[in-house]
ROLUM-898794 format. One record per residue (C-alpha): x, y, z; residue number from 1; residue in one letter. Coordinates in Angstrom, 1 decimal, padded with zeros to 4 digits, always signed. Example, Ala and Ser with C-alpha at 12.3 -4.5 7.8 and 13.67 -1.06 7.14 Angstrom:
px:+012.3	py:-004.5	pz:+007.8	n:1	res:a
px:+013.7	py:-001.1	pz:+007.1	n:2	res:s
END
This chain:
px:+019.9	py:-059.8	pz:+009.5	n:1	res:x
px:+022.9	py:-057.6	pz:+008.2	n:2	res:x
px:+021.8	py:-058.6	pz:+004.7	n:3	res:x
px:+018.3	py:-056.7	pz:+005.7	n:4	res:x
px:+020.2	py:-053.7	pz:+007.5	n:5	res:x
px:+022.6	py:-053.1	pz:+004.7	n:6	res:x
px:+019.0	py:-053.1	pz:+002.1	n:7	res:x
px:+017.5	py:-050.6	pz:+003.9	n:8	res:x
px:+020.5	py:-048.6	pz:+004.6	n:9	res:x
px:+021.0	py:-048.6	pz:+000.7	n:10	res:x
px:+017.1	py:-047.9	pz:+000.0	n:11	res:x
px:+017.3	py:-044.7	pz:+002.5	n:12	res:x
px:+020.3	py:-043.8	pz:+000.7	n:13	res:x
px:+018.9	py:-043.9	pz:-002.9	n:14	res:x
px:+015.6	py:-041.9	pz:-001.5	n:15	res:x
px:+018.1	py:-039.3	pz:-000.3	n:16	res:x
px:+020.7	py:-039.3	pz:-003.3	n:17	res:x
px:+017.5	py:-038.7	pz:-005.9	n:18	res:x
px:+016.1	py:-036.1	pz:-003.8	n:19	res:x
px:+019.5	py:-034.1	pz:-004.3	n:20	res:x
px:+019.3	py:-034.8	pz:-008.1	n:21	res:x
px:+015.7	py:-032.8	pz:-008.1	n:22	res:x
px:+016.9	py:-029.9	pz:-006.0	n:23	res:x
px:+017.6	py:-027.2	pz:-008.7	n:24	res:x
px:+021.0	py:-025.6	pz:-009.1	n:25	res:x
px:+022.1	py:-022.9	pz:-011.0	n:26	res:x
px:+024.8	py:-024.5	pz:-012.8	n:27	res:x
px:+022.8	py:-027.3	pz:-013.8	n:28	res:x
px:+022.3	py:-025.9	pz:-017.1	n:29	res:x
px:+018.0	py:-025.4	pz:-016.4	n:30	res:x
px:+017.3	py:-022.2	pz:-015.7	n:31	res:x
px:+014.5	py:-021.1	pz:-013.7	n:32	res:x
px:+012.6	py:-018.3	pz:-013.6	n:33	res:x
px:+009.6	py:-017.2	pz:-011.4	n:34	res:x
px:+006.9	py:-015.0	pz:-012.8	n:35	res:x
px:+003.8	py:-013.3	pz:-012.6	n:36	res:x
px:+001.9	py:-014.0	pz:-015.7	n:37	res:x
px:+001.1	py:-011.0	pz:-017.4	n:38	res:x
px:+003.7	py:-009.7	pz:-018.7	n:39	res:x
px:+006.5	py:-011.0	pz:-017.0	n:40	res:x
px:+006.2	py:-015.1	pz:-018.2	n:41	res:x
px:+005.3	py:-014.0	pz:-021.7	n:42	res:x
px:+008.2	py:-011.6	pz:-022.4	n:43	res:x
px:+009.9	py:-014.2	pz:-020.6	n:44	res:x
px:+008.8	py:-016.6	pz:-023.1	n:45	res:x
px:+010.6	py:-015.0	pz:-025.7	n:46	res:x
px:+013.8	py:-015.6	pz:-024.6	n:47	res:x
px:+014.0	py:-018.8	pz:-024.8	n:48	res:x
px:+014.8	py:-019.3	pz:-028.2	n:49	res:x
px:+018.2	py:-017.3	pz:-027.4	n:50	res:x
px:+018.6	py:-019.3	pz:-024.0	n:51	res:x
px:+018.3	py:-022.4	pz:-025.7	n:52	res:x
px:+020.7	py:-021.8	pz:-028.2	n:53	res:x
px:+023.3	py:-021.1	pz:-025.5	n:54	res:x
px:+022.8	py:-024.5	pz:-024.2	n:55	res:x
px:+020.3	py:-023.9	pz:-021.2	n:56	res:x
px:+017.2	py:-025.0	pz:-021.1	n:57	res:x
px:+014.2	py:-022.1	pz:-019.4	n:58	res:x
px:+011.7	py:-022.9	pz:-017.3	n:59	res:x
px:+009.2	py:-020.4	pz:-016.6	n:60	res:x
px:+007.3	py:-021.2	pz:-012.9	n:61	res:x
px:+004.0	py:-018.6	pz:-012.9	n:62	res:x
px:+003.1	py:-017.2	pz:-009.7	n:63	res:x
px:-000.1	py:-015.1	pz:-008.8	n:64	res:x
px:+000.8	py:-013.2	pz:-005.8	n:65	res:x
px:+003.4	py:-010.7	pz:-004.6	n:66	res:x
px:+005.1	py:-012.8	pz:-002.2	n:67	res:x
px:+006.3	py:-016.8	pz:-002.8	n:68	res:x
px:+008.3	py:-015.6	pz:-006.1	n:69	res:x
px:+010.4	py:-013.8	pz:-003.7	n:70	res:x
px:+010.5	py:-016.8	pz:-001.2	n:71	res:x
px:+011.3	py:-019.2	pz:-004.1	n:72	res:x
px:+014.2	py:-017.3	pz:-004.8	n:73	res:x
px:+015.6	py:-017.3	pz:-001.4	n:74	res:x
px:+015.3	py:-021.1	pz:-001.4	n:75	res:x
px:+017.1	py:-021.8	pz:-004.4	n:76	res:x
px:+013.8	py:-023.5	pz:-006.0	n:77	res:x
px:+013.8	py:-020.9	pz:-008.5	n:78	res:x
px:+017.1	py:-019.1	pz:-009.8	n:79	res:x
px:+015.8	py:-015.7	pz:-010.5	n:80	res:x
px:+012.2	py:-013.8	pz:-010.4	n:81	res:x
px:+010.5	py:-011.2	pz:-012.6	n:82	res:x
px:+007.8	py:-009.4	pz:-011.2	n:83	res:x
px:+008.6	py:-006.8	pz:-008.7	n:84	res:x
px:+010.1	py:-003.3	pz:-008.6	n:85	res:x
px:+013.3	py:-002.3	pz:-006.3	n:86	res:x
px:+011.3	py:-000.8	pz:-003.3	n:87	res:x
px:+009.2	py:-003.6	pz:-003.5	n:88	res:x
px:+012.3	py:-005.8	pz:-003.1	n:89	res:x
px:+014.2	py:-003.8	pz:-000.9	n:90	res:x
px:+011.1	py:-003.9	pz:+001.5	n:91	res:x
px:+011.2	py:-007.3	pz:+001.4	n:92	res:x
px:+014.6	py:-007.7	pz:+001.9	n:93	res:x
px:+014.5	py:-005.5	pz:+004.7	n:94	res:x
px:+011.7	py:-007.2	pz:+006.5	n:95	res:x
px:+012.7	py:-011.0	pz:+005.9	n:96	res:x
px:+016.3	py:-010.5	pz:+006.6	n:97	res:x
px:+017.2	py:-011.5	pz:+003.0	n:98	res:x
px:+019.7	py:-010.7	pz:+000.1	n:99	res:x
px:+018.3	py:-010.7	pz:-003.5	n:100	res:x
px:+019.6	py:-008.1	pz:-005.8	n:101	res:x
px:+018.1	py:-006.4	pz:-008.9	n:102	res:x
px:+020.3	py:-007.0	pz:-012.2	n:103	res:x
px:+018.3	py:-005.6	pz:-015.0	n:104	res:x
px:+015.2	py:-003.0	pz:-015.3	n:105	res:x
px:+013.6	py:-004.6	pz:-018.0	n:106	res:x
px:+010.3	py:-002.8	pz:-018.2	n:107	res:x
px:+008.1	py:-000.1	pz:-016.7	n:108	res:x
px:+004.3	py:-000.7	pz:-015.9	n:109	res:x
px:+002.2	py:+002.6	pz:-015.4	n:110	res:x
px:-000.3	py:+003.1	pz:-012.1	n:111	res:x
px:-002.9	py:+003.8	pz:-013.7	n:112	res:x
px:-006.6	py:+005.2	pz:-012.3	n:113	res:x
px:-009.9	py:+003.2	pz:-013.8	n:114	res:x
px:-013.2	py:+003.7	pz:-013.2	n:115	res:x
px:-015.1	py:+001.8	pz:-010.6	n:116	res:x
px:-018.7	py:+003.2	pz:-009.6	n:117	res:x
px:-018.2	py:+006.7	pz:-010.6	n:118	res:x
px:-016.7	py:+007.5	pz:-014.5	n:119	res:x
px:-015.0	py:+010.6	pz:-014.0	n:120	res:x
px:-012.3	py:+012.1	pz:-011.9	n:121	res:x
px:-014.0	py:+015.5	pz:-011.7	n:122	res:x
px:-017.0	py:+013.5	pz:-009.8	n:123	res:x
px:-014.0	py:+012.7	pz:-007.2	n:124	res:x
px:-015.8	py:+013.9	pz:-003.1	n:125	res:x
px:-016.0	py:+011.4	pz:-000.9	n:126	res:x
px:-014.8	py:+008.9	pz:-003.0	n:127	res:x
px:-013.6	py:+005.6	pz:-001.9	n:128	res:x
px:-010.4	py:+004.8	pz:-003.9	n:129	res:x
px:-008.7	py:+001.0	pz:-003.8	n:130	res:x
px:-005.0	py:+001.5	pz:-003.4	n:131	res:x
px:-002.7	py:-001.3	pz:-003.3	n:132	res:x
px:-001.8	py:-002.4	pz:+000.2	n:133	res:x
px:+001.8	py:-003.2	pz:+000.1	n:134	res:x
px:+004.4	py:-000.7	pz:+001.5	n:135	res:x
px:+005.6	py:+000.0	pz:-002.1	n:136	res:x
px:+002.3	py:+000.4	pz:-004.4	n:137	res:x
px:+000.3	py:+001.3	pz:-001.8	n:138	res:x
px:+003.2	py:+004.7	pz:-002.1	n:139	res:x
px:+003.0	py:+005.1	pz:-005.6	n:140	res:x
px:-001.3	py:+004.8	pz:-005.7	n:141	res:x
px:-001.2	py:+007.9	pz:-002.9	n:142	res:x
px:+001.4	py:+010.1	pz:-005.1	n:143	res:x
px:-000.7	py:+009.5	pz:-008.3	n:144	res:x
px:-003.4	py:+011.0	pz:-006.2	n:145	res:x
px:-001.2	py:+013.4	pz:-005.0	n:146	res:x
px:-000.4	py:+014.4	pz:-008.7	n:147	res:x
px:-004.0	py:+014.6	pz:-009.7	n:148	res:x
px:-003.9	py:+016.9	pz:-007.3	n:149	res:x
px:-006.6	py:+014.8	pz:-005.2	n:150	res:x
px:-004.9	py:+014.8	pz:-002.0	n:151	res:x
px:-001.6	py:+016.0	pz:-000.7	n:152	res:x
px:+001.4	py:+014.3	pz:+001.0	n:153	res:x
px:+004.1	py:+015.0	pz:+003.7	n:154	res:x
px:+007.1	py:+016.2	pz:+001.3	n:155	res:x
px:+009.9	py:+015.1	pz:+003.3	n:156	res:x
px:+008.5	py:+011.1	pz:+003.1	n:157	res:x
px:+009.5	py:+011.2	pz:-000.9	n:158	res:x
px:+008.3	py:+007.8	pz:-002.2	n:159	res:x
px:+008.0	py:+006.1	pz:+001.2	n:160	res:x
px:+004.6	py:+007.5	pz:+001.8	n:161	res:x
px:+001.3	py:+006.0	pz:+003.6	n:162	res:x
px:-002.3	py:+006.9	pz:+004.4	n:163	res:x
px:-001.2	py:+008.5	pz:+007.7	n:164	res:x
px:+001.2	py:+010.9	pz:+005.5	n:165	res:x
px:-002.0	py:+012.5	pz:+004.0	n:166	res:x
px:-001.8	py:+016.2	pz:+005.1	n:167	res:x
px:-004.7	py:+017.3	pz:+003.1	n:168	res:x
px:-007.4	py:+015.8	pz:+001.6	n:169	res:x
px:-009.8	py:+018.4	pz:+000.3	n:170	res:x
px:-012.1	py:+016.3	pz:-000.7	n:171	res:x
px:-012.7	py:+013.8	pz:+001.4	n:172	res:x
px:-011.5	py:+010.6	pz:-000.3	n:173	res:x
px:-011.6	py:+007.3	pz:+001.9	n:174	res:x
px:-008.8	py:+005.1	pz:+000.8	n:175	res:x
px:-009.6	py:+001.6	pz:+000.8	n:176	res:x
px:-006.3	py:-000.8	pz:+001.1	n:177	res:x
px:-006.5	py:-003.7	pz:-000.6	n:178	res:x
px:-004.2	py:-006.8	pz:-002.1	n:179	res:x
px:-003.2	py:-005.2	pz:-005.5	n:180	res:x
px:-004.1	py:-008.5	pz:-007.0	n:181	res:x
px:-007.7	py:-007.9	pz:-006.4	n:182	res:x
px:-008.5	py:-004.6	pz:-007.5	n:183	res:x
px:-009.8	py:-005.0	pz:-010.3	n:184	res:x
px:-012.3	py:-007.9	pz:-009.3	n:185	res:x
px:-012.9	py:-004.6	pz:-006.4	n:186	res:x
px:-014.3	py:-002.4	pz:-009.1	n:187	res:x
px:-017.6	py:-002.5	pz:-008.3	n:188	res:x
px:-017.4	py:-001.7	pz:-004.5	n:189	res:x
px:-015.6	py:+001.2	pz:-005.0	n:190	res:x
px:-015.5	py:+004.4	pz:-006.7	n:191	res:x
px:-012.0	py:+004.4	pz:-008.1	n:192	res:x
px:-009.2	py:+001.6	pz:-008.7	n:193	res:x
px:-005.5	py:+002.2	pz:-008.6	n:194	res:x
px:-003.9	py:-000.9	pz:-010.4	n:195	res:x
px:-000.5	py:-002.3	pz:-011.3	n:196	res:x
px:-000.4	py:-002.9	pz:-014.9	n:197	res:x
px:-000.4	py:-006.0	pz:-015.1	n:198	res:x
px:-003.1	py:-006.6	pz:-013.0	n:199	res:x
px:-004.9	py:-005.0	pz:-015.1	n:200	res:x
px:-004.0	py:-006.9	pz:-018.4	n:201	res:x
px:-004.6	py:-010.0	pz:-016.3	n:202	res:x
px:-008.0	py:-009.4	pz:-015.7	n:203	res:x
px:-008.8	py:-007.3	pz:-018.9	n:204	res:x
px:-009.7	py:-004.3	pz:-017.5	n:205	res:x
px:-011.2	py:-002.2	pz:-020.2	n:206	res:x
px:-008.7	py:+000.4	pz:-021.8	n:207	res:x
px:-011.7	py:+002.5	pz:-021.8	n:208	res:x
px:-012.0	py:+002.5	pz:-018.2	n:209	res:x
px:-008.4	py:+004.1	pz:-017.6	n:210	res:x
px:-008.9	py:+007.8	pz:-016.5	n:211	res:x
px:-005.4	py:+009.0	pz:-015.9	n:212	res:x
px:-001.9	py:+006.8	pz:-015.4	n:213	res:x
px:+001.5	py:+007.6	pz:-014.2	n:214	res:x
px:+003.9	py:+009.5	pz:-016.8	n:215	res:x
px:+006.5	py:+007.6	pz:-018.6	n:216	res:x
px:+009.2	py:+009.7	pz:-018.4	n:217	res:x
px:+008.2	py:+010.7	pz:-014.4	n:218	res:x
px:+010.7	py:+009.2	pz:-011.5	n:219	res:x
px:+008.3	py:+006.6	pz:-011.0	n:220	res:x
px:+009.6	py:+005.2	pz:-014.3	n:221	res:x
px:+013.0	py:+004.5	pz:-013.0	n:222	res:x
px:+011.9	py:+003.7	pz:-009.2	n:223	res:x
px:+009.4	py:+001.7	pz:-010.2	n:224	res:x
px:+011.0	py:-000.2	pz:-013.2	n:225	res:x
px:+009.9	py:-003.9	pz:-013.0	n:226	res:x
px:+012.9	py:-006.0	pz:-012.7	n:227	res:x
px:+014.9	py:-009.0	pz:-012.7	n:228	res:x
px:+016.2	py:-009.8	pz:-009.8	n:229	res:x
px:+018.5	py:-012.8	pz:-008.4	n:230	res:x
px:+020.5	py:-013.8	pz:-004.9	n:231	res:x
px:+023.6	py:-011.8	pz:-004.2	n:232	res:x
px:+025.9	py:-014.8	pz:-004.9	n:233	res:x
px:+024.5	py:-015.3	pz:-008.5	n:234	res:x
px:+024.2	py:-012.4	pz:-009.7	n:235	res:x
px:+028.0	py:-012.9	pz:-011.9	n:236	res:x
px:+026.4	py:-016.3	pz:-012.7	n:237	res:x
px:+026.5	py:-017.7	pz:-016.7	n:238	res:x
px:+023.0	py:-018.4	pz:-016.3	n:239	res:x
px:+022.2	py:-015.0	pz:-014.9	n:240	res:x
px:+024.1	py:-013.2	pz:-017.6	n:241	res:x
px:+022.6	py:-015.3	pz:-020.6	n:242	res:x
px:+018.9	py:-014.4	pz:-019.1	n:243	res:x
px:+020.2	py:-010.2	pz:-018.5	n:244	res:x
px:+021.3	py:-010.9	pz:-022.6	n:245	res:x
px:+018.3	py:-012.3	pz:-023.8	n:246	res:x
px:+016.0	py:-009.4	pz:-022.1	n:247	res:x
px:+018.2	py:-007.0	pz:-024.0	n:248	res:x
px:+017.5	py:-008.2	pz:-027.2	n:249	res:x
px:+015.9	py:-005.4	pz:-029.4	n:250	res:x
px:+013.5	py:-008.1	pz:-030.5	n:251	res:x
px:+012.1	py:-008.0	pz:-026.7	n:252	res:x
px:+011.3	py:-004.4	pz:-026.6	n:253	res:x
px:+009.6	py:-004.7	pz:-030.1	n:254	res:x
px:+007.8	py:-007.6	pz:-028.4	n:255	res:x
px:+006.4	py:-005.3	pz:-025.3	n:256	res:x
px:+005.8	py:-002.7	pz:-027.7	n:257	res:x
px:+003.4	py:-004.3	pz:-029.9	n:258	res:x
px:+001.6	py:-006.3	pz:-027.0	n:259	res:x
px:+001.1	py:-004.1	pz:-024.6	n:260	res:x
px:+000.4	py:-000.9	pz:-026.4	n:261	res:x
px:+001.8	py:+001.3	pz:-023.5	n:262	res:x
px:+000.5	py:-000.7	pz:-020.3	n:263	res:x
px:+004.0	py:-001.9	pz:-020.5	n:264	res:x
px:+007.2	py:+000.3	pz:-021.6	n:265	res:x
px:+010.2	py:-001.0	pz:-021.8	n:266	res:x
px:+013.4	py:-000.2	pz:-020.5	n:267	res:x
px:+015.9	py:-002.9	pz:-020.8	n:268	res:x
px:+018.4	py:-001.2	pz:-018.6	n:269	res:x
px:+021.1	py:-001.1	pz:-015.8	n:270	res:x
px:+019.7	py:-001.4	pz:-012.1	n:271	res:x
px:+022.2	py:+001.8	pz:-011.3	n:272	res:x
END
């Protein structure tokens, strides 16, 4: 009998033990990194020739929506994510109680306008007009209309804007929130599309159907730089700081350059 207790005390203790050898670390020389597909895993891809060399190996974990990258990170199942901006993050943070940090901009994305049912923006009354529906895009879709000079906005909100901060809308636009993610599959039930950028290389929206975007050297630029973005307590990691290194190379922004052919500009900057 103690010969059977003493089995099975060692069998639950082996169960445990190599379910603590899976759990990732970040000192376990692997790092990994949670990303939207396009761009984010495939500059990410890039890197790993210059991770490698410094003795880590990268893994690359693709997600396709807006939240579980963040949730991974809080976890510990991932080390870092690319594929947000910092109000994104900072709205997250602030409704989920958490701490993750940006450390590098890395690139920016332009909000760009495409054509749904109608082809011009000069055919714009009583248009419907997909806007993204999260706190932070859904802000920067309604000041691109506000720049257009479709509608107009409550000045004293700056970027933290929302439908019910509309103070004019001369010509009668609905806006139509929607996941950002499906947009551009929305096209057709709606007049005009405000997508993320790389929504819209995901699902190969048509360059030709891009009517006007956000400008590059505009404060959405910096506020709405895509970034890379850790927990607090590794942010002064060796991991962390060979990944902010390899993003820096000049061979990255080359890389985004010739890829993206300004859907994606990069940046490759601090997070001040």
């Amino acid at each position: 009998m103690k010969n059977f207790i003493f089995s099975i005390i060692c069998f639950l203790f082996l169960i445990v033990f190599s379910g603590c050898a899976e759990k990732n670390t970040i000192d376990d020389k692997r790092l990994v990194v949670a990303a939207s597909q396009t761009p984010h895993a495939e500059i990410l891809e890039q890197c790993r020739t210059f991770i490698e060399a410094r003795g880590y190996e990268l893994e690359i974990r693709v997600f396709s929506d807006y939240v579980l990258p963040n949730e991974a990170t809080v976890s510990g199942e991932v080390d870092a994510n690319f594929f947000q901006h910092t109000p994104y993050l900072e709205d997250y943070n602030r409704k989920n109680k958490t701490d993750l940090v940006p450390v590098l901009k890395v690139h920016y994305e332009p909000l760009g306008i495409y054509q749904g049912r109608r082809t011009s923006l000069e055919d714009i009354e009583n248009a419907r007009i997909a806007i993204a529906n999260d706190t932070s895009n859904g802000a920067r879709g309604l000041l691109l209309l506000q720049e257009l000079g479709i509608i107009q906005l409550d000045a004293s909100k700056g970027v933290n804007v929302g439908v019910r901060d509309i103070i004019q809308n001369p010509h009668n636009v609905q806006i139509v929130e929607l996941e950002a993610a499906i947009i551009p599959a929305q096209l057709t039930d709606v007049d005009f599309g405000i997508i993320n950028g790389n929504y819209a290389l995901e699902a190969e929206v048509p360059r030709s159907k891009l009517l006007a975007s956000e400008s590059s050297t505009s404060l959405a630029a910096q506020t709405y730089a895509n970034i890379l973005a850790v927990k607090r307590e590794n942010k002064d990691k060796e991991a962390i700081r060979i990944l902010v290194e390899a993003l820096k190379q000049p061979e990255i922004a080359a890389f985004i350059n010739a890829n993206y052919q300004g859907v994606v500009v990069p940046l490759l900057g601090g997070v001040e």
